[in-house]
C-alpha positions as CSV (number, residue, x, y, z in Angstrom):
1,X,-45.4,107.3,57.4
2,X,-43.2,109.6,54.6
3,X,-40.3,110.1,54.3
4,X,-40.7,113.8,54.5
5,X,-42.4,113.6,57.9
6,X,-38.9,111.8,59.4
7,X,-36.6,114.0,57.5
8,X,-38.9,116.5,59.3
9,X,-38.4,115.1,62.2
10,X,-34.6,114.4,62.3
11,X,-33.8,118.2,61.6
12,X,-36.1,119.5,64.5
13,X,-34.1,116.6,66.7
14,X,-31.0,118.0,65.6
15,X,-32.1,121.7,65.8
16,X,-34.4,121.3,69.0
17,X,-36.1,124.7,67.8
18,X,-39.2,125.0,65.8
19,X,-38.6,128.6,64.5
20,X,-34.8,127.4,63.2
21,X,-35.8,124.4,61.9
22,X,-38.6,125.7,59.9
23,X,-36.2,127.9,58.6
24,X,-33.7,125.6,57.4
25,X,-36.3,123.6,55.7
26,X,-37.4,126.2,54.0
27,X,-41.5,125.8,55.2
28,X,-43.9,127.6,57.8
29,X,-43.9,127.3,61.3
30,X,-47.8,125.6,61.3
31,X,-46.2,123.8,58.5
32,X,-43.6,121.8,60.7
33,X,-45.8,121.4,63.9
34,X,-48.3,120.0,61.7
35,X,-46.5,117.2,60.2
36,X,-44.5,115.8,63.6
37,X,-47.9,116.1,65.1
38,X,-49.3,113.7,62.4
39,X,-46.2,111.6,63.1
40,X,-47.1,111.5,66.4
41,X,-50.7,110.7,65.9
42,X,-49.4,107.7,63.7
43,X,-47.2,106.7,66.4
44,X,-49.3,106.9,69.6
45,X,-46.8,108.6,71.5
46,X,-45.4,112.5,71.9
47,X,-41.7,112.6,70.3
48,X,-40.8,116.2,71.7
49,X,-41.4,117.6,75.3
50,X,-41.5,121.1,76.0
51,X,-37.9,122.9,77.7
52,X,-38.6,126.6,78.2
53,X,-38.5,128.0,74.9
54,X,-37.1,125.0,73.2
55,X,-37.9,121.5,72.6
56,X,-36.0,118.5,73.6
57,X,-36.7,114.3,72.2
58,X,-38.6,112.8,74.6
59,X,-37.9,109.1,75.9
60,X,-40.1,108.1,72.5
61,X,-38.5,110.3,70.6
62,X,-35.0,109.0,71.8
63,X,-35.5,105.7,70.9
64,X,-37.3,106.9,67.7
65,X,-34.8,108.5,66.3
66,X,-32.4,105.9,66.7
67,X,-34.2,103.7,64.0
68,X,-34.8,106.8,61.4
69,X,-31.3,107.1,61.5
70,X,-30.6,103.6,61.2
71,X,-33.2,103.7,58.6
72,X,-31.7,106.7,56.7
73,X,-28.4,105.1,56.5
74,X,-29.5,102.0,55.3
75,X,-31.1,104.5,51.9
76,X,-27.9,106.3,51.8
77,X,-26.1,102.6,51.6
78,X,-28.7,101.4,49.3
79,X,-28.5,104.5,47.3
80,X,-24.6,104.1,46.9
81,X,-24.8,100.3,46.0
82,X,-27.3,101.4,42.8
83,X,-24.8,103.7,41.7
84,X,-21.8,101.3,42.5
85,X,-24.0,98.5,40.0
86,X,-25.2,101.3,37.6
87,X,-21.8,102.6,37.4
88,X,-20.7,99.0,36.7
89,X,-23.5,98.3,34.1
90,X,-22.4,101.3,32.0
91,X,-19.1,100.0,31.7
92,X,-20.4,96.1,30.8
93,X,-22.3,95.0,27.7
94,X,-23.4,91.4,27.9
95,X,-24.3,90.1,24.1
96,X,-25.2,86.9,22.9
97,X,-24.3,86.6,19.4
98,X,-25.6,84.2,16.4
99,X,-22.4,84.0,15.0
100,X,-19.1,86.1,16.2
101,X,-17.2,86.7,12.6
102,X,-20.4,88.6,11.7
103,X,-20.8,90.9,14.0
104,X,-16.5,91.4,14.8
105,X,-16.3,94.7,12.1
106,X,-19.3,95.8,14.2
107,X,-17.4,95.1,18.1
108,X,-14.7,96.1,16.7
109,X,-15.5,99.6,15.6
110,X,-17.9,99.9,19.0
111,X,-14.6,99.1,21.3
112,X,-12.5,101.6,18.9
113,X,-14.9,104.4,20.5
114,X,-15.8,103.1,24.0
115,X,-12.6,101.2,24.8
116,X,-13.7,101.4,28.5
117,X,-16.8,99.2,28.5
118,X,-16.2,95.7,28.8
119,X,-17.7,93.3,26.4
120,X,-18.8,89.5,27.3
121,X,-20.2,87.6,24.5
122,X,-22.0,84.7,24.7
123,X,-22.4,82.3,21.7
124,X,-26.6,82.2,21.1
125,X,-28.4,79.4,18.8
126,X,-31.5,79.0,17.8
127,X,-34.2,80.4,19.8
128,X,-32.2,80.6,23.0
129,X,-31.6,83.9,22.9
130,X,-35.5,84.3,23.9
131,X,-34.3,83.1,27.3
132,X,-31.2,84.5,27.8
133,X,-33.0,88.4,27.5
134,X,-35.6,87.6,29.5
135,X,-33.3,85.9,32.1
136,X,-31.2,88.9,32.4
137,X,-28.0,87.2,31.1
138,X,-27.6,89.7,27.8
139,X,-28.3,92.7,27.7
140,X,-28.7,92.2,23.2
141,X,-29.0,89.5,21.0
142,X,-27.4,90.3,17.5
143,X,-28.5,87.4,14.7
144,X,-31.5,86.2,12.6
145,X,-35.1,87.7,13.6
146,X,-36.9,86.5,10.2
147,X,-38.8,83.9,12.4
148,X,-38.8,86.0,15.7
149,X,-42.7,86.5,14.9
150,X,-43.2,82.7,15.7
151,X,-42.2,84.1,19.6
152,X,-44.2,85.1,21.9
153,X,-42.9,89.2,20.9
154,X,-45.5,90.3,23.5
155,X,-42.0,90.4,25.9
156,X,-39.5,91.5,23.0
157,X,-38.4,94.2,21.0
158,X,-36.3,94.1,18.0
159,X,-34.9,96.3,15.3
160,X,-33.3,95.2,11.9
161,X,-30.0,96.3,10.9
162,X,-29.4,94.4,7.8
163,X,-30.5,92.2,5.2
164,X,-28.5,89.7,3.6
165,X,-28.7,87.9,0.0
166,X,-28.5,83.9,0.3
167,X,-26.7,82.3,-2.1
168,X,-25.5,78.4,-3.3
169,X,-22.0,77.5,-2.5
170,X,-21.0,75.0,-4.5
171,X,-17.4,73.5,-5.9
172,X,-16.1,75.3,-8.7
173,X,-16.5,72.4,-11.3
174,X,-20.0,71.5,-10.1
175,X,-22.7,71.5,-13.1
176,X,-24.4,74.7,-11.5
177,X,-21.1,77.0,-10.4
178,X,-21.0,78.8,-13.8
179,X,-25.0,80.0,-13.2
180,X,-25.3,83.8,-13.2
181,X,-28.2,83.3,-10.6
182,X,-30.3,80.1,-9.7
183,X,-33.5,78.4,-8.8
184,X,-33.7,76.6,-5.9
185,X,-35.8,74.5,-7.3
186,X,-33.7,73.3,-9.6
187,X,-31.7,71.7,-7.2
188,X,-34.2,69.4,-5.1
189,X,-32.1,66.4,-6.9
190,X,-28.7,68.1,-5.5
191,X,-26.9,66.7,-2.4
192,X,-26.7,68.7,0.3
193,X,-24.3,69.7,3.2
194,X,-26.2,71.1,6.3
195,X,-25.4,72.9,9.5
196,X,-27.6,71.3,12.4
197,X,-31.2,71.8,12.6
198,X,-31.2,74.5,15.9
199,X,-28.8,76.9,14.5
200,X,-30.8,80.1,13.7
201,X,-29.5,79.9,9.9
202,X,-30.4,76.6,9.2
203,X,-34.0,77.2,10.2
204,X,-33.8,79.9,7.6
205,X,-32.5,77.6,4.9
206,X,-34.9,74.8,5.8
207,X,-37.5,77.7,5.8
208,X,-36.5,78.5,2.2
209,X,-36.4,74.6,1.3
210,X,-40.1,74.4,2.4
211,X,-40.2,77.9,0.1
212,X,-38.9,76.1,-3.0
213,X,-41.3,73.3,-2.1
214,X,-38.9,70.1,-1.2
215,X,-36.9,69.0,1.4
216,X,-33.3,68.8,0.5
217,X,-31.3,65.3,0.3
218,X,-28.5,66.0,3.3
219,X,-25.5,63.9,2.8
220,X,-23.8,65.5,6.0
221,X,-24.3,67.7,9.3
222,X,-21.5,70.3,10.1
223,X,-20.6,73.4,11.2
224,X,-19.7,76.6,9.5
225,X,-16.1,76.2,8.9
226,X,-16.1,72.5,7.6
227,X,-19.5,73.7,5.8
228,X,-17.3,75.4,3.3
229,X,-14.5,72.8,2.7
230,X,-17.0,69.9,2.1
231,X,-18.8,71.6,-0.4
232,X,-15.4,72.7,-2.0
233,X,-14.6,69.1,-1.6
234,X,-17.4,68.4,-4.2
235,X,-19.2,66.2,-1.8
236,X,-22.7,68.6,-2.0
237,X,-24.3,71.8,-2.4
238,X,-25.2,74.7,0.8
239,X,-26.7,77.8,0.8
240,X,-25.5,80.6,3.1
241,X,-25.7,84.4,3.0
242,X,-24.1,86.5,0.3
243,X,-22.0,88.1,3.6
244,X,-20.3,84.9,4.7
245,X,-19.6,84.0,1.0
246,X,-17.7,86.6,0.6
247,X,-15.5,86.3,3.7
248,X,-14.7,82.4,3.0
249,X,-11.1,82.1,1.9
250,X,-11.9,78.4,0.5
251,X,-9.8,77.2,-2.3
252,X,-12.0,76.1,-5.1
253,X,-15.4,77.5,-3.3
254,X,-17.4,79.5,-5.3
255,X,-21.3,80.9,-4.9
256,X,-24.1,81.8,-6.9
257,X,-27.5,83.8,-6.1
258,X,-30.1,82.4,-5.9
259,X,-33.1,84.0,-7.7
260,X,-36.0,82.0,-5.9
261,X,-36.7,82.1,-2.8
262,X,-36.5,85.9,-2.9
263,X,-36.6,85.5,0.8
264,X,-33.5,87.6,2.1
265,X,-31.7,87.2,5.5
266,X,-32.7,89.4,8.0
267,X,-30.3,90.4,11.2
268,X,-30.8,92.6,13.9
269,X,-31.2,93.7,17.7
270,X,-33.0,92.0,19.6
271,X,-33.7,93.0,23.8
272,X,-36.3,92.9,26.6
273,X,-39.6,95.0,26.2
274,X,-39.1,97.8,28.6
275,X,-35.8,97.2,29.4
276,X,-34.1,100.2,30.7
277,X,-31.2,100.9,28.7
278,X,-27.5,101.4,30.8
279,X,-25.6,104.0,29.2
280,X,-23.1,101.5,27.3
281,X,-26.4,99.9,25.9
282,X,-27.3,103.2,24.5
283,X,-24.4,104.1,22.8
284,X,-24.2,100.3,21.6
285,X,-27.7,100.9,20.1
286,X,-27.0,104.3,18.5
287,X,-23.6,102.6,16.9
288,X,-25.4,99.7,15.7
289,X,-28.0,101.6,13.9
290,X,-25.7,103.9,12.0
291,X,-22.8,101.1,11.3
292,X,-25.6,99.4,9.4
293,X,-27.0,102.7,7.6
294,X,-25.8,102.2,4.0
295,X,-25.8,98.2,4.4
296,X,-23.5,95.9,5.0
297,X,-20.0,97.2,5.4
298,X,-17.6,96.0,3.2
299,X,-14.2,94.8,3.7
300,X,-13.0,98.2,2.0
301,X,-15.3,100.6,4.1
């Protein structure tokens, strides 16, 4: 049973003429007698009766058409609750973010030209993110994808935006702080001050540890914001990205590049294989790709 053959069928019950309804449907007489008599094969029972030179429903056809209307209006309802939700999703964009201060100059500038779409943020670490897309809850994840090939990508999709320089913070009297560039080798005797082992960075630190060939002496576990304090405390070394050096208004905090590992910092868009983009996910991507064009922007640009 197609649709055609009811939509068929509900003009020549509406109608009750062959000739008129053909006509309005814009197909052949034979055309039309053909497909409610397959209809009626498929049923079993004759939906029109013969009344002089029109047709009328018979008692099948009665009760029939009760139901394809019914039916009909449950599409039309369906059809209106896609467009209520689509409508919705083009206004909504669900990310999940690595870290928020790296991405605001990015939201920011996105809102400035879609102020009508709502944005929800979710706060992503580690490798969590892998459920979050495929679970539906975020539409994007925006961080780290330099170990994404240890996934199972067969379900992903990613693009990079940026790369990012790491560099040693360090306190501005430390031994090393007056270094042009350094070795991360030549620190394996250094203390260090860590962020915890499931945050996406740190598994790029430890990652360029393993790099350098030692594993760091840790003296403390923290997160980004006391990070920078302890180490301008002079209580240990840490390595972040040349990007949130730069932004850290630390007293007494200063970094150096490192010149080994080479290894830079990869961070992009990350999303669903096959996803069907809404609208504001579009426009997020397009944005995303051309804020990043030329690099990271500065805080002049």
């Amino acid at each position: 049973m197609e649709l055609l053959q009811l939509h068929y069928f509900l003009q020549l019950a509406q109608l009750q003429h062959v000739s008129r309804t053909a006509e309005r449907l814009h197909i052949s007489q034979p055309s039309l007698s053909a497909t409610i008599k397959k209809l009626e094969a498929e049923l079993g029972a004759p939906l029109f009766v013969r009344k002089g030179r029109n047709i009328a429903l018979s008692p099948y056809g009665e009760v029939f058409k009760q139901h394809v209307e019914e039916s009909f209006l449950s599409l039309e309802n369906g059809k209106q609750a896609v467009a209520r939700l689509k409508q919705e999703d083009d206004r909504t964009l669900n990310l999940g973010l690595l870290s928020p201060y790296v991405w605001n100059k990015l939201l920011v500038h996105y809102s400035s030209l879609y102020p009508q779409v709502k944005i929800n943020r979710r706060s992503v670490e580690g490798q969590r993110f892998w459920d979050s897309i495929l679970d539906g809850e975020i539409d994007f994840y925006l961080g780290g994808i330099n170990q994404i090939e240890n996934l199972d990508t067969s379900r992903l999709e990613y693009t990079e935006l940026y790369e990012d320089a790491m560099v040693l913070l360090a306190h501005k009297n430390h031994p090393l702080a007056g270094h042009k560039q350094i070795d991360l080798r030549e620190c394996r005797d250094e203390p260090f001050i860590s962020l915890d082992a499931e945050t996406n960075l740190q598994q790029f630190i430890n990652h360029l540890f393993a790099k350098a060939g030692f594993t760091p002496k840790t003296v403390m576990t923290c997160d980004y914001t006391l990070r920078d304090q302890i180490a301008a405390d002079g209580h240990g070394l840490s390595l972040t990205t040349l990007y949130a050096a730069r932004k850290s208004r630390v007293p007494g905090l200063v970094y150096v590049p490192i010149s080994f590992p080479t290894e830079k910092r990869k961070l992009g868009l990350v999303w669903r294989k096959n996803r069907v983009f809404t609208h504001s996910m579009e426009r997020f991507f397009a944005v995303a790709r051309q804020f990043y064009a030329d690099g990271i922007p500065t805080e002049t640009n």
